[in-house]
C-alpha positions as CSV (number, residue, x, y, z in Angstrom):
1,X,25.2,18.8,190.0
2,X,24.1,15.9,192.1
3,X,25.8,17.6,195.4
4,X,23.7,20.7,194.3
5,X,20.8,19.2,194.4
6,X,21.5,17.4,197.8
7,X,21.9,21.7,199.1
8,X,18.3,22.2,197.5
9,X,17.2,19.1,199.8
10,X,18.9,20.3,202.7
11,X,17.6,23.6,202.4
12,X,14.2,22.6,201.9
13,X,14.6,20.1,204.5
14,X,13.3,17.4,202.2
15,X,14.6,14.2,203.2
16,X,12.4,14.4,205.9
17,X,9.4,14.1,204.0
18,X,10.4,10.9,201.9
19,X,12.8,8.8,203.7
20,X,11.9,5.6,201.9
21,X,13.9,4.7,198.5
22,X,12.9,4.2,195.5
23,X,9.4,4.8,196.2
24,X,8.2,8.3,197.6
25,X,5.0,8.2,199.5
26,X,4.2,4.6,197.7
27,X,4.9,5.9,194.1
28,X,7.9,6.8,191.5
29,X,7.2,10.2,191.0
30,X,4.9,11.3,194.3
31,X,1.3,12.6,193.8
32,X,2.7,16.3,195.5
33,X,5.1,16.9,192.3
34,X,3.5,19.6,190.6
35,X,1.5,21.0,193.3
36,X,3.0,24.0,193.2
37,X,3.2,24.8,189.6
38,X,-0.8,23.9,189.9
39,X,-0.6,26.5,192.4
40,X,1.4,29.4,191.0
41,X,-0.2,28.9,187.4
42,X,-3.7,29.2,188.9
43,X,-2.8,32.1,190.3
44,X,-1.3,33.3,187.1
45,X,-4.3,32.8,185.1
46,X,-6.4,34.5,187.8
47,X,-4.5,37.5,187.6
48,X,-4.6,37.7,183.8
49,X,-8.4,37.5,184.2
50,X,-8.1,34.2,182.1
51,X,-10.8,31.2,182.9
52,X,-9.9,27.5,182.4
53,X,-12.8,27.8,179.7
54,X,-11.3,30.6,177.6
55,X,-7.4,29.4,177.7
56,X,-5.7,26.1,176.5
57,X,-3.4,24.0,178.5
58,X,-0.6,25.7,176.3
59,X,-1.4,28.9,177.1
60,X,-1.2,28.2,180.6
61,X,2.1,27.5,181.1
62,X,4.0,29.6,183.4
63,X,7.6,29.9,183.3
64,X,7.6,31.6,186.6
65,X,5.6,28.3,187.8
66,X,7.6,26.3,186.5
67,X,11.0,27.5,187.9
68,X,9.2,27.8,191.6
69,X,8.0,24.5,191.4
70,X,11.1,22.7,190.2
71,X,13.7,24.5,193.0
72,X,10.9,25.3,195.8
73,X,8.7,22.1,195.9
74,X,9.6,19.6,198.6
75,X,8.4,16.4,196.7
76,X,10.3,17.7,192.8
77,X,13.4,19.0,195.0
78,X,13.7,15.4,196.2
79,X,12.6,13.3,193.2
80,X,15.1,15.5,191.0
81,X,17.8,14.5,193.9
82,X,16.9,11.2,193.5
83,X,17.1,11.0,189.7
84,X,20.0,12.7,189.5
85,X,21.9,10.5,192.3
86,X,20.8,7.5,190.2
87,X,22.0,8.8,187.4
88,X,25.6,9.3,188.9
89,X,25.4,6.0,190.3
90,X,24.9,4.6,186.5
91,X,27.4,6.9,184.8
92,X,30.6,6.1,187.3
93,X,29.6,2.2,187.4
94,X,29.8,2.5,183.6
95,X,32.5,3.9,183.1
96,X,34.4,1.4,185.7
97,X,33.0,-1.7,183.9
């Protein structure tokens, strides 16, 4: 899953925009991580003719949003790689102590 991830990177040329570890651009999770969920639910509302007045953060939520923000955003596609690479770090060194 982690080597997945690291093709997501690749592709989206991510690396290049945080090349300092842990923190990315000065914080654990970087300001940019849902910037594109922001972006695609706004754009979902508009289209539904829906105004931040008239609709609740739940019914907001975009799936759609959601899925483009998590495998199409630079700053998520890296913090997930990050996460996950940690995460395989902690699993094998436990599993050897």
């Amino acid at each position: 899953v982690t080597a997945i991830s690291g093709a997501f990177v690749a592709g989206l040329d991510a690396g290049h925009a945080y090349n300092t570890f842990p923190l990315m651009g000065g914080r654990l999770v970087p300001e940019e991580y849902w910037d594109l969920y922001n972006d695609e639910a706004s754009a979902a509302a508009r289209e539904s003719g829906a105004t931040p007045s008239s609709s609740s953060s739940s019914s907001s939520f975009s799936v759609s949003a959601l899925v483009a923000n998590t495998f199409e955003n630079t700053a998520s596609v890296q913090f997930h790689h990050r996460v996950l690479a940690v995460t395989t770090l902690a699993s094998a060194t436990a599993l050897v102590a």
